[in-house]
N, C-alpha and C positions, 0 to 999 in steps of 0.2 A: 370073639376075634373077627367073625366074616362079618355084626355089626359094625365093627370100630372099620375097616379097610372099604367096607360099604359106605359111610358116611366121611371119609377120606377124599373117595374118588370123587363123591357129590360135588364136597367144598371144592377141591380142586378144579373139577369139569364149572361150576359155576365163575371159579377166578379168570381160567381161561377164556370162559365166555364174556367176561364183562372186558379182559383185557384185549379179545378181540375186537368188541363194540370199538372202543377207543381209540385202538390202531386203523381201524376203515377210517370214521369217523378228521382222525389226525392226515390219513391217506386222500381222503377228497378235498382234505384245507391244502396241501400242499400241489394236489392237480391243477387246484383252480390257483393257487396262486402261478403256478409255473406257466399259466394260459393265459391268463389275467394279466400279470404283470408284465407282459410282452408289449402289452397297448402304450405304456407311457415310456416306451422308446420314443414316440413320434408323436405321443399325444399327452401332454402335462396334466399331470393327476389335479392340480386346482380348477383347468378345463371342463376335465369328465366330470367331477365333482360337483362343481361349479357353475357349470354352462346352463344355459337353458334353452338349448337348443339341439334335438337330437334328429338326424339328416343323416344318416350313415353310406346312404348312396349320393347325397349330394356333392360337387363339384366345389369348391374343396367339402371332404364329410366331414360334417358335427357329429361328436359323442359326448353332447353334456347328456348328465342321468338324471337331472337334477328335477325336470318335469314327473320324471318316474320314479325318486324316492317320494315327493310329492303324492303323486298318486295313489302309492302304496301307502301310504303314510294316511293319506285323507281315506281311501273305503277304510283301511283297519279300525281306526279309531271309531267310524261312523256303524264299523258292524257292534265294534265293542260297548258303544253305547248302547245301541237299541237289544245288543245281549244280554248282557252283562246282567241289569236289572230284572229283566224278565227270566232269568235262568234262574237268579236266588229267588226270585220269589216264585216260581216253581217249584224248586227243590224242596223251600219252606213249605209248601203245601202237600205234596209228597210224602215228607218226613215227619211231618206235623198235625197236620189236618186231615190229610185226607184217611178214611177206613183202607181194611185192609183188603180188601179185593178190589178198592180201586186203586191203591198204593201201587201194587201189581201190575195193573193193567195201565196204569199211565208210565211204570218207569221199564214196562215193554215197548209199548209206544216210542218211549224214548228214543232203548236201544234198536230201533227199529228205522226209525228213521235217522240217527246215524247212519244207515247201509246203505241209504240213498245215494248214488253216483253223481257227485259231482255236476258231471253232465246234462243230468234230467235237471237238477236242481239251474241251471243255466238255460236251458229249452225252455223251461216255465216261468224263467227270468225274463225270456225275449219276446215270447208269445203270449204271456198274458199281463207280470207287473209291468214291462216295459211302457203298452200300449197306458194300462193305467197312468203311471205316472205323463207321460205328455200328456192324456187328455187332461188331466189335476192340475200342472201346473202350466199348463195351456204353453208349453217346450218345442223346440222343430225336433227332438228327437227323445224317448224315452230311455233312450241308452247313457245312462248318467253313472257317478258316484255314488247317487243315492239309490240307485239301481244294485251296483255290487256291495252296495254297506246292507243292504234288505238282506240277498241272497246271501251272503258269507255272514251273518247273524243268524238267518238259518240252518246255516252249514256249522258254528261253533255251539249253538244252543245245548246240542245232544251231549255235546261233553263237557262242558259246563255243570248242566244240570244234574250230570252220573254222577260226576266226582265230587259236585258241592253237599248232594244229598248224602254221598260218601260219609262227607267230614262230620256233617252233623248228623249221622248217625252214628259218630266216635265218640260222642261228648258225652262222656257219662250221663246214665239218668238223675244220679243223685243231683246234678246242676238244674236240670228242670225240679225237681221235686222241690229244692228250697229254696228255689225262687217262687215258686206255688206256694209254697206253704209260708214264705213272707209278707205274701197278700199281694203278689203282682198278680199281674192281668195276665194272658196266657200270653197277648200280644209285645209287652214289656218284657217274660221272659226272654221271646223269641230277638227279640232286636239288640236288649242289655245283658243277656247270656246267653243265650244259643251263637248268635252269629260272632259275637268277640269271641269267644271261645273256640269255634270252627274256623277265625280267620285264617290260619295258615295255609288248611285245605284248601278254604275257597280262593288264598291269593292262585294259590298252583292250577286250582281249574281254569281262574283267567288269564293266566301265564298258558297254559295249554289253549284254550280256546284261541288268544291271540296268534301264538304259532301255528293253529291248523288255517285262521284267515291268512295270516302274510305271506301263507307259502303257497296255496289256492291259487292254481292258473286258468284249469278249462272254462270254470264258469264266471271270474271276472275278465276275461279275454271276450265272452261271447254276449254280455251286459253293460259291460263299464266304455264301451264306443271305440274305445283305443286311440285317444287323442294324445299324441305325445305332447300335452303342453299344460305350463302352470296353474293349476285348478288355482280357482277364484272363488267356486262356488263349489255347493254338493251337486246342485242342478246341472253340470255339465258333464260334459264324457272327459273321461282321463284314461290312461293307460299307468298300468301296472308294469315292475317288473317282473312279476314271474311273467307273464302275460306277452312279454316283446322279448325274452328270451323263448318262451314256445312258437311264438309267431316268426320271427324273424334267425333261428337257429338253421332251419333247413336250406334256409338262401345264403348264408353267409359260406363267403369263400375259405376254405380252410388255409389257415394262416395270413388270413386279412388283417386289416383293422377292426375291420366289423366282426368279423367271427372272434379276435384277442378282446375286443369291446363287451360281448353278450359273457364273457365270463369275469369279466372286471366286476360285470351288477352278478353274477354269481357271489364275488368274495363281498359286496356290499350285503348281498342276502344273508350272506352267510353271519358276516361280521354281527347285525341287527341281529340275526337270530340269537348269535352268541349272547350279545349284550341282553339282551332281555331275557335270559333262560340263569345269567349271572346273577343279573338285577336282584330276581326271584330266589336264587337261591340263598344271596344274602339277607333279604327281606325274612326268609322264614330261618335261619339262623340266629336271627335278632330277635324272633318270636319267643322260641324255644328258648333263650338265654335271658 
């Protein structure tokens, strides 16, 4: 009897916790929209959108965003590349190759540097790759995109590689064993069974890893130069918007333009977050099925 009312309350205290998640969650979409949406009283949504021009003090002010989904848009993809690859095949070595006391000791290392504060990982972005990269690409300034794509690929790396080594250590062993015992190479199992077989997993580690770069403010605010303008190139500074919503929130007039502006590219963040966490969810629905 006190088992079955004990595992009652569990389920329950679990329903209510996840229905809480949901209701905050549902709670911060409708804040930002009730703040957000104030701005295209006086400022047309194809404008913010659209402009490429963002002047929020200037004489008449500009709120196009459009330089800073840019922005955001070019380091994401630029950490996602230089991660991405080097996380699976970390993980594959990990899970695969490596013995066991050093299996251990690298996916401590891992979670280890996960812990790393943002902010160091931005101080070490400015004081030492910064300098690098101008001297390399002979730049007037080392503070580029390809500056925040280095550091927020080392910021997504750690979980990437936790949760990929994850998936493939869910894949049954009998999949490696008769792929061996077909006469693959260990390297054909790993690429034509281990990793189609993990793909779910690993889409979701890059679906997470992505989220933890595009929501990243301290350390592409204090690398990536803060240029509000259309990147051309990786070699140039851009700004971000988590980056000019942390910068530019404590100046803004409460009930401005500008202050209804910085939470406009809230519901943009938001929106992108949604959409890419749906994406994902669809993707691995299709898996399964």
């Amino acid at each position: 009897m006190w088992q079955r009312w004990r595992e009652r309350f569990i389920e329950k205290t679990i329903a209510a916790s996840g229905m809480f998640s949901i209701i905050v969650v549902i709670l911060i979409f409708l804040f930002l929209l009730k703040e957000g949406l104030a701005l295209f009283r006086t400022v047309p949504m194809t404008d913010f959108l659209g402009g490429d021009r963002w002047y929020p003090i200037s004489e008449p002010p500009r709120f196009g965003v459009l330089p800073l989904i840019l922005g955001s848009c070019v380091v994401t993809l630029g950490a996602i590349v230089l991660a991405v690859p080097v996380s699976i095949a970390s993980a594959l070595f990990i899970s695969e190759i490596a013995a066991g006391w050093a299996k251990d000791a690298l996916k401590t290392g891992i979670e280890l540097l996960a812990a790393i504060p943002s902010v160091v990982l931005g101080f070490l972005g400015m004081a030492v790759l910064a300098p690098w990269i101008k001297y390399l690409f002979q730049l007037p300034t080392g503070l580029t995109a390809l500056t925040g794509s280095i550091i927020l690929a080392l910021m997504a790396m750690p979980t990437i590689v936790s949760i990929t080594e994850d998936a493939l250590a869910a894949v049954p062993r009998g999949y490696r064993e008769a792929a061996l015992a077909l006469g693959a190479t260990r390297w054909q199992m790993m690429s034509r069974v281990l990793l189609p077989a993990a793909r779910p997993g690993i889409l979701a580690a890059v679906m997470l890893g992505i989220g933890r770069v595009i929501g990243e403010t301290m350390a592409v605010m204090m690398v990536t130069g803060n240029a509000a303008v259309i990147p051309r190139s990786v070699l140039q500074p851009v700004r971000t918007m988590t980056a000019t919503i942390a910068a530019e929130m404590g100046e803004a007039v409460r009930g401005s333009d500008h202050y209804f502006a910085l939470f406009a590219i809230g519901i943009v963040l938001f929106a992108i977050s949604f959409l890419l966490n749906a994406a994902a969810d669809l993707f691995l629905h299709q898996e399964r099925h």
